[in-house]
Structures are given as structure tokens and as C-alpha cells.
C-alpha positions as CSV (number, residue, x, y, z in Angstrom):
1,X,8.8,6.8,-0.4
2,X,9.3,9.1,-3.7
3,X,9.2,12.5,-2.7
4,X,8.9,14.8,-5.2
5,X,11.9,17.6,-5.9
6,X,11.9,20.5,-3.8
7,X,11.1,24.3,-5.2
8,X,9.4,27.5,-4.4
9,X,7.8,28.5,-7.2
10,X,3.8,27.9,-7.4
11,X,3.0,25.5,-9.9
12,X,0.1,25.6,-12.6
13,X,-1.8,21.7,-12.8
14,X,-4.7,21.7,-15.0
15,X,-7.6,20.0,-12.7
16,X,-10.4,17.8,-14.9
17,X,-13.6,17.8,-12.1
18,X,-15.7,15.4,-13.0
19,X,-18.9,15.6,-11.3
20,X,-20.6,12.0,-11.4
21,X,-23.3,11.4,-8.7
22,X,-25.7,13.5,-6.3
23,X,-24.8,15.7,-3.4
24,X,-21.3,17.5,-4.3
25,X,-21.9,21.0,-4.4
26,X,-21.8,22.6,-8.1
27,X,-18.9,22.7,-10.1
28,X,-17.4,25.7,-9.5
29,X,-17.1,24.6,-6.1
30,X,-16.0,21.9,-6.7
31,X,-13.3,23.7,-9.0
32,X,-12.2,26.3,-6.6
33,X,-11.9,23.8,-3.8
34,X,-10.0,21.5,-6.0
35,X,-7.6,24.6,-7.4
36,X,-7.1,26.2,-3.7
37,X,-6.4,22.5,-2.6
38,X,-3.7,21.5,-4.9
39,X,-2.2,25.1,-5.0
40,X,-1.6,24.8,-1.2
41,X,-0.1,21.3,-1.8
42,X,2.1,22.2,-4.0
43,X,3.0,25.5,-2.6
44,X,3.9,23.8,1.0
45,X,5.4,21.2,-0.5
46,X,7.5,22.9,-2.6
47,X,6.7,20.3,-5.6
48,X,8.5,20.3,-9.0
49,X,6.0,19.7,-11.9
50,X,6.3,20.2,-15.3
51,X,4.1,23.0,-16.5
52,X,1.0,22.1,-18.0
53,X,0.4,19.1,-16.2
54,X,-2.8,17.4,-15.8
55,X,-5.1,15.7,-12.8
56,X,-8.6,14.5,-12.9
57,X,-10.7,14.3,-10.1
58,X,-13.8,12.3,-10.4
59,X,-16.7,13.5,-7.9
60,X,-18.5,9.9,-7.7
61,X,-20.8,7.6,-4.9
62,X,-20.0,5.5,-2.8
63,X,-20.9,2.4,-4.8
64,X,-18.7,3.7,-7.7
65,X,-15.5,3.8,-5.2
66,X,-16.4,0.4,-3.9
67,X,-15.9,-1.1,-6.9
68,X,-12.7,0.3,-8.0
69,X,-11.8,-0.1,-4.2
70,X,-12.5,-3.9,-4.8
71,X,-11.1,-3.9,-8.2
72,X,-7.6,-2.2,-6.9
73,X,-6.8,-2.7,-3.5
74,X,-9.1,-5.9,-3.1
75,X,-11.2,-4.5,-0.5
76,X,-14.7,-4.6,-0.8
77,X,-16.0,-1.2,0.5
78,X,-16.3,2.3,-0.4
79,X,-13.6,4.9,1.0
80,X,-13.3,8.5,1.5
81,X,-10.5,8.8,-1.6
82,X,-8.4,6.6,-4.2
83,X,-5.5,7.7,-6.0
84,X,-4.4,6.4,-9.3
85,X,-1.0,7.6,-10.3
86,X,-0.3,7.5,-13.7
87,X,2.2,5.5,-15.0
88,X,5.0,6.5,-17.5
89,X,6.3,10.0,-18.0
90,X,4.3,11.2,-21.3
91,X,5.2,12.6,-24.8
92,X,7.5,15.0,-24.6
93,X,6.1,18.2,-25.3
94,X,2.7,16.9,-24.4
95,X,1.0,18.0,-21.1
96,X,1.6,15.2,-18.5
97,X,-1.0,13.3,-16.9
98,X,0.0,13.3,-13.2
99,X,-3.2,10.6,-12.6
100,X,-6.8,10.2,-11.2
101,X,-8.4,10.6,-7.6
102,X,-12.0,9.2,-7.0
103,X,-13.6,10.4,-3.9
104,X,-17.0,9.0,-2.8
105,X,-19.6,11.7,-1.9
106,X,-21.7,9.8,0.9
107,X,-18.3,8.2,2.9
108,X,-17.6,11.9,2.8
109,X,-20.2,13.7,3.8
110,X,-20.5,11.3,6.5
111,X,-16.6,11.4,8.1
112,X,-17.4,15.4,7.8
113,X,-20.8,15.4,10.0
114,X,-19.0,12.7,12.2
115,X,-16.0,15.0,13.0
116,X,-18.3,17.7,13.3
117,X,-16.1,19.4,10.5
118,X,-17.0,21.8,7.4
119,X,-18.0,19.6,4.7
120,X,-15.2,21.5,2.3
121,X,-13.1,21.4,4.9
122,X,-12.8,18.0,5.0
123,X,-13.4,18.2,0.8
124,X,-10.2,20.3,0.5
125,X,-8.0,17.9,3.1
126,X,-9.0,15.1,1.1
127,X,-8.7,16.1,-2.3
128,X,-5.1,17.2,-0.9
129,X,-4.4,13.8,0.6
130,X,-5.3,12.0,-3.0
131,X,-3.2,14.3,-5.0
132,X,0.1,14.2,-2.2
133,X,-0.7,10.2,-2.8
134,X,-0.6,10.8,-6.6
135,X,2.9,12.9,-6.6
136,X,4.1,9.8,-4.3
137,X,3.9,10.4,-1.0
138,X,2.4,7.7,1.6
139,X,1.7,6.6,5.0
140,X,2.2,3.1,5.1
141,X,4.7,3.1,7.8
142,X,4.8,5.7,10.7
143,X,7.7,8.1,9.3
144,X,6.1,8.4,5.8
145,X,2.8,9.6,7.9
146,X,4.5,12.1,9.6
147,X,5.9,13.4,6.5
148,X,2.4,13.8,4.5
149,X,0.8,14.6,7.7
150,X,2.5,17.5,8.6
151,X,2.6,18.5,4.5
152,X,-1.6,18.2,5.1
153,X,-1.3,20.2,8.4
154,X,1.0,23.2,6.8
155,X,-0.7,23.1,3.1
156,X,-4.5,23.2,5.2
157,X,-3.5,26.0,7.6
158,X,-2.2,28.0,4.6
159,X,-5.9,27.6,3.5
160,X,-7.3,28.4,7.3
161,X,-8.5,25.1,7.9
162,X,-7.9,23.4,10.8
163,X,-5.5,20.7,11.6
164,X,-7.7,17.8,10.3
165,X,-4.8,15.3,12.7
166,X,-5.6,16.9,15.9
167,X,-9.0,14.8,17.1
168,X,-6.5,12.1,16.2
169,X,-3.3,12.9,19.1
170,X,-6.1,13.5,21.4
171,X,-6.9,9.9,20.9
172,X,-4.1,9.0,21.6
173,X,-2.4,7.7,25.0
């Protein structure tokens, strides 16, 4: 797994929202979430950007994900998020592109009212769980998701939202 340097200083990433289907609450909503979000990430993470760095965030449906879902991971359904990190490390002197998350507003809205969560709640873990996967971090194997997981957990909390993993060890035997 890359992990990103460590530092304390906050960080300043210049978030692109890109509202592109029905549902998502208004844009500045949508900003502030997306802000507060990434913020905490960074801030519990203690990431090392460069300043001016950039991130879109596309606000889409669920048939929009599924076909960049079956386009990029070969899987032919819609999903909560998808991260696209970008490749390369930019001009120098030119504001870097950090990549692309893609969230799909009716796979949201429906995990949200299934977990009996606040919808920006679950907005603000998962616009958090696209950007960790766009600085590098990962779950594929159990370490890596206790790493981001407990980032998620710490980064959330700083935000007052609740530990989106706990339903999840209650699960469990």
C-alpha cells in the first residue's frame, strides 16, 4: 500500500463538484460536505500535498457509475463510489491533479436509508473513503482495511459523525 507522507499541517485541495443527476442536495452542500470531508482526511491523516492541488468530484446516477464501473473494474453494476487516481506528477509549477471520485446518488441514498444513517453522513464517509483511495490507500487485504478504516473512523468523529464500521463488528462473530 502507498501511504502518503506524514505531517500536521492542514492542507488546502481545491475540490471541482460537479453536480450531474437528480437528488444531491444543492451545491453548496455538496461543497461544504466535500470541503469538511477532505479537510478531516487530511487533517487525521496527516497527508503531505502540494499546495494547490486539485480533486474533482462528480455527483452522478447510478447508471452513469455502472458504466465506468463496467468500463474500469469489469463489473457490471452501479456502486456507492469510484476513484480515479491520476497518473503522473504534473507540470511543475502547475497545480496537481490528485484525480476523480464518482459517486452514484441512488446506490447512496439507498445504503443511507438502509443503515438508518444521515444521508450526509454517509455523503461525507464516502466522499472520504474515494479521496483516501485516490492519495493510495486501500483495503484489499485485511491490514490495509484496518489502516483506512480506522483513518475513516478518526477523520468522521473529528466531524461528529459516527463510526460508519461499527454495524459492521457487531456483525461479526
Amino acid at each position: 500500500m502507498k501511504v502518503p507522507e506524514l505531517r500536521s499541517a492542514p492542507v488546502d485541495v481545491d475540490i471541482d463538484v460537479i453536480r450531474d443527476a437528480d437528488g444531491w442536495p444543492p451545491e453548496a452542500v455538496l461543497v461544504r460536505i466535500c470541503d469538511q470531508a477532505v479537510a478531516a482526511a487530511c487533517s487525521q491523516g496527516e497527508v503531505v500535498l502540494a499546495d494547490g492541488c486539485e480533486l474533482a468530484i462528480l455527483f452522478a446516477d447510478d447508471e452513469r457509475v455502472r458504466d465506468l464501473n463496467s468500463e474500469f473494474r469489469s463489473k457490471d453494476q452501479p456502486t456507492n463510489v469510484l476513484s480515479f487516481p491520476s497518473i503522473g506528477d504534473g507540470v511543475r509549477g502547475e497545480p496537481t491533479h490528485l484525480g476523480d471520485i464518482v459517486l452514484a446518488y441512488e446506490t447512496v441514498a439507498r445504503e443511507a436509508e438502509e443503515s438508518g444513517k444521515p444521508f450526509e453522513h454517509h455523503l461525507a464517509h464516502l466522499v472520504m473513503h474515494g479521496f483516501l483511495h485516490v492519495l493510495g490507500y486501500d483495503h484489499e487485504d485485511e491490514a490495509e482495511a484496518r489502516v483506512m478504516e480506522a483513518l475513516e473512523t478518526r477523520a468522521l468523529a473529528s466531524l461528529g459523525i459516527a463510526d460508519p464500521y461499527a454495524d459492521e463488528d457487531e456483525d461479526e462473530p
